[in-house]
C-alpha positions, 0 to 999 in steps of 0.5 A, a space after each residue: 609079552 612082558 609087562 610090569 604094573 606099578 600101583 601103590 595098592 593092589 588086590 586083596 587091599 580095597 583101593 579102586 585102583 588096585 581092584 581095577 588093576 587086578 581085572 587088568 593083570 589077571 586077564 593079561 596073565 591068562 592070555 599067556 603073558 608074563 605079568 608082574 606087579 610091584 605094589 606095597 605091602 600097606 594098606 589104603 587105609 590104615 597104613 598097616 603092613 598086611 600082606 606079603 611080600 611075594 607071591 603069584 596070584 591068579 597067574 599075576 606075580 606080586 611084589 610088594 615092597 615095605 616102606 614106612 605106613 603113616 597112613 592117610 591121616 596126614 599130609 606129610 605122613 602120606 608124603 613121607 609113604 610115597 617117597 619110601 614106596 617110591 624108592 623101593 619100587 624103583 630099586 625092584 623095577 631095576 631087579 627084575 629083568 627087562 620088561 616089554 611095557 611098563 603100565 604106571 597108574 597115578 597112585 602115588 603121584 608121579 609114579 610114572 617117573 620110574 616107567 620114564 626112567 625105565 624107558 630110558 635105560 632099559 627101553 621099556 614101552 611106557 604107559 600111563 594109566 590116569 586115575 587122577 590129574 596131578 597136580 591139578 588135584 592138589 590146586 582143586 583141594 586147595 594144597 597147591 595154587 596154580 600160579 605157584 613155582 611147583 605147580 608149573 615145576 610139576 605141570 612140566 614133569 607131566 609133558 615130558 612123561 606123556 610126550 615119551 609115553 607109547 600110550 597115555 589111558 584117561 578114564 573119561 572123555 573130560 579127563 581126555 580133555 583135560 590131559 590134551 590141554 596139559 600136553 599129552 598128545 592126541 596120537 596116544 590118547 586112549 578114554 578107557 572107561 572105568 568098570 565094576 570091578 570084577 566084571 569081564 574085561 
């Protein structure tokens, strides 16, 4: 099988989500599937570009796109961030040949558009692997208020992406919950709890 992750951050970069997903990627590559991640070239932390562009890893291909590195210390420089990566991961989604599944996670927001997209034009499964709930991690930080127009406008997003998702992962039986209330419906709800990174998958 062929099967594409797509993250904002990977392995060697410290993101929970990236060192998470590599135990993913390279038990999968090491059954014998074909494994292939787009990430960024950024780092969590900084923003800097440090790593390469291509390379295969543990058996997983990973490419890892440029974009702009603003870094986390303002809102509209990680807007910005997202954006590019945003760009640039769907154009190298497109250049890869067809994938059987494609896995989005949550960082950025909303990355599972390209995997919706994907589906749509190519007809590759779509799964989503929730790290976090937006937009709702935006009202609790204050950044978004639930009544306003881009909360509901986003709130639908959600429903259209897990109603055409063939799997929607949650980390938790809240989250679980949470995800049911927002539209995901409960015959592809899989609670996948998160784990050490590094151990045994």
């Amino acid at each position: 099988m062929r099967i594409l992750f797509l993250n904002q951050f990977y392995v060697p970069d410290v993101a929970a989500t990236g060192q998470l997903l590599a135990d993913v990627a390279e038990e999968l590559a090491a059954q014998g599937h074909e494994v292939h991640v787009i990430c960024s070239r950024r780092t969590y932390s900084s923003g800097a570009d440090a790593f390469a562009a291509n390379e295969v890893a543990n058996g997983v291909h990973v490419h890892r796109v440029g974009g702009t590195g603003f870094g986390r210390g303002r809102v509209i420089g990680r807007i910005v961030d997202y954006l590019t990566f945003y760009i640039l991961a769907m154009w190298w989604s497109f250049r890869l040949t067809k994938m059987d599944v494609c896995v989005a996670l949550t960082t950025p927001p909303f990355i599972a558009l390209i995997a919706f997209v994907l589906s749509k034009v190519k007809g590759t499964r779509s799964v989503i692997w929730v790290m976090d709930v937006y937009p709702d991690i935006a009202v609790a930080y204050d950044v978004l208020r639930e009544k306003a127009l881009l909360y509901r406008v986003l709130t639908r997003v959600n429903r259209v992406l897990y109603r055409n998702a063939a799997a929607v992962i949650s980390l938790g039986e809240t989250m679980t919950e949470r995800l049911q209330s927002l539209g995901a419906p409960n015959g592809i709800l899989h609670t996948v709890h998160n784990w050490v990174p590094g151990e045994p998958v």
